[in-house]
N, C-alpha and C positions, 0 to 999 in steps of 0.2 A: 385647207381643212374647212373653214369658215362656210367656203365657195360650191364646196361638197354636201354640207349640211344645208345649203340653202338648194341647192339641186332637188336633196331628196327631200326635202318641205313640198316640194313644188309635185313633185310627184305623187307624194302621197295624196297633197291638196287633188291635184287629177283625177285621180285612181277613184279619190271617195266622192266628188263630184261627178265620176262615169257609172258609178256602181248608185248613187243617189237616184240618176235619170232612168237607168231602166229597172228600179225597182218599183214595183206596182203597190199606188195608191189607192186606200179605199175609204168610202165617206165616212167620217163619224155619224153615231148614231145616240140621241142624249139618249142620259135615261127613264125620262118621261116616255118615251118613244117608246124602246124595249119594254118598260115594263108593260105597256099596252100591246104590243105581240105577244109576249106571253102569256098576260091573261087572255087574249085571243086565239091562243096555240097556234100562233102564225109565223113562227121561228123557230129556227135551230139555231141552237146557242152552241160554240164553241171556247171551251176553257182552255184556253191554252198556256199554262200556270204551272204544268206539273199536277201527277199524282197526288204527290204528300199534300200541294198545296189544296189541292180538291177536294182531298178527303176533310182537307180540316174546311171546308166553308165554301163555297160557288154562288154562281148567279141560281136562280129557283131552274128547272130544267136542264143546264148544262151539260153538255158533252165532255167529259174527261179526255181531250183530246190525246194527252203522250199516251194514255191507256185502250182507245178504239183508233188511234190517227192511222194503224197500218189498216185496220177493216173498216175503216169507212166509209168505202164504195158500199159496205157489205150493210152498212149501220142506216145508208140514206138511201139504200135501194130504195125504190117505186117514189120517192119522195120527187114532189112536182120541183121543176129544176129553177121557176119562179119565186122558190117559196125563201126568206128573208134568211138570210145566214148571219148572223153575228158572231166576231169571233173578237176573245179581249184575252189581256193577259195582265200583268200588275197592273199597270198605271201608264200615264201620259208620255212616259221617258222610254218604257219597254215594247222593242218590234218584236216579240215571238209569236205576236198573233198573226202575224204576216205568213207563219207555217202552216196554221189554220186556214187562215184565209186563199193563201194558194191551192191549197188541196181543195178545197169546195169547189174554186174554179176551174182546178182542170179535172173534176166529175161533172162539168157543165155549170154550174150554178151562175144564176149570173144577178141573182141580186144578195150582195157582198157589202156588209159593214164593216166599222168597227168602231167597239166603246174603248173610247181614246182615254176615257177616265182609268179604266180596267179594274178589279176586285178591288181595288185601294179607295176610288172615286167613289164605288158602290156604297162600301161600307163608311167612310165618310159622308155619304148621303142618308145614311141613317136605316139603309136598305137591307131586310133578311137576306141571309145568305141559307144554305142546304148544306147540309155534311152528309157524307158517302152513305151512313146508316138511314138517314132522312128519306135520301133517294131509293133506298129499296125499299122501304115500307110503302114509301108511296106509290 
């Protein structure tokens, strides 16, 4: 039994170091950085947080991604395929930006970040956020 449980350690240990290698990595991006694209409108911001979580607060711009991610061919059309994608989602611990960030890449996009801090590091920075109402007024 002992010999069995140590098998499958070893396995799993594998499995999650094969599954580590060919997942795609992309560079962080501080937030000094982003907030200087956005006041430059030089980025697409991807939330990838969830709805609920969008509506209640995002980055200023943000793409509500669970809510445009199936039309987002439809959402970046004519958009130059240079132009700065950032996608974040909680924090430093959470890869669901990684759903984001794959979709931009295979509509071409090939300049791909991400804020590794995510909604958590923002607002610990002391950074406004936008709520869903915010975004349509504006």
């Amino acid at each position: 039994m002992k010999r069995l449980k140590k098998m499958i350690a070893i396995v799993v240990c594998m499995l999650t170091a094969a599954s580590s290698v060919h997942a795609e990595s992309y560079p962080d991006i501080s937030i000094k950085d982003l907030k200087k694209a956005i006041k430059e409108k030089k980025v697409i911001l991807l939330d990838v947080n969830g709805t609920k979580s969008y509506t209640k607060g995002h980055v200023p711009t943000a793409i509500d991604f669970a809510s445009k991610g199936k039309d987002l061919k439809t959402v970046l059309k004519g958009k130059d395929k240079e132009t700065l994608v950032v996608a974040y989602c909680g924090g430093p611990s959470c890869g669901a930006y990684k759903k984001g960030a794959a979709q931009a890449k295979a509509l071409g996009f090939k300049n791909i970040k991400h804020l590794s801090v995510g909604i958590s590091g923002w607002l610990q920075a002391g950074e406004k956020t936008e709520n869903s109402k915010q975004s349509k007024k504006g």
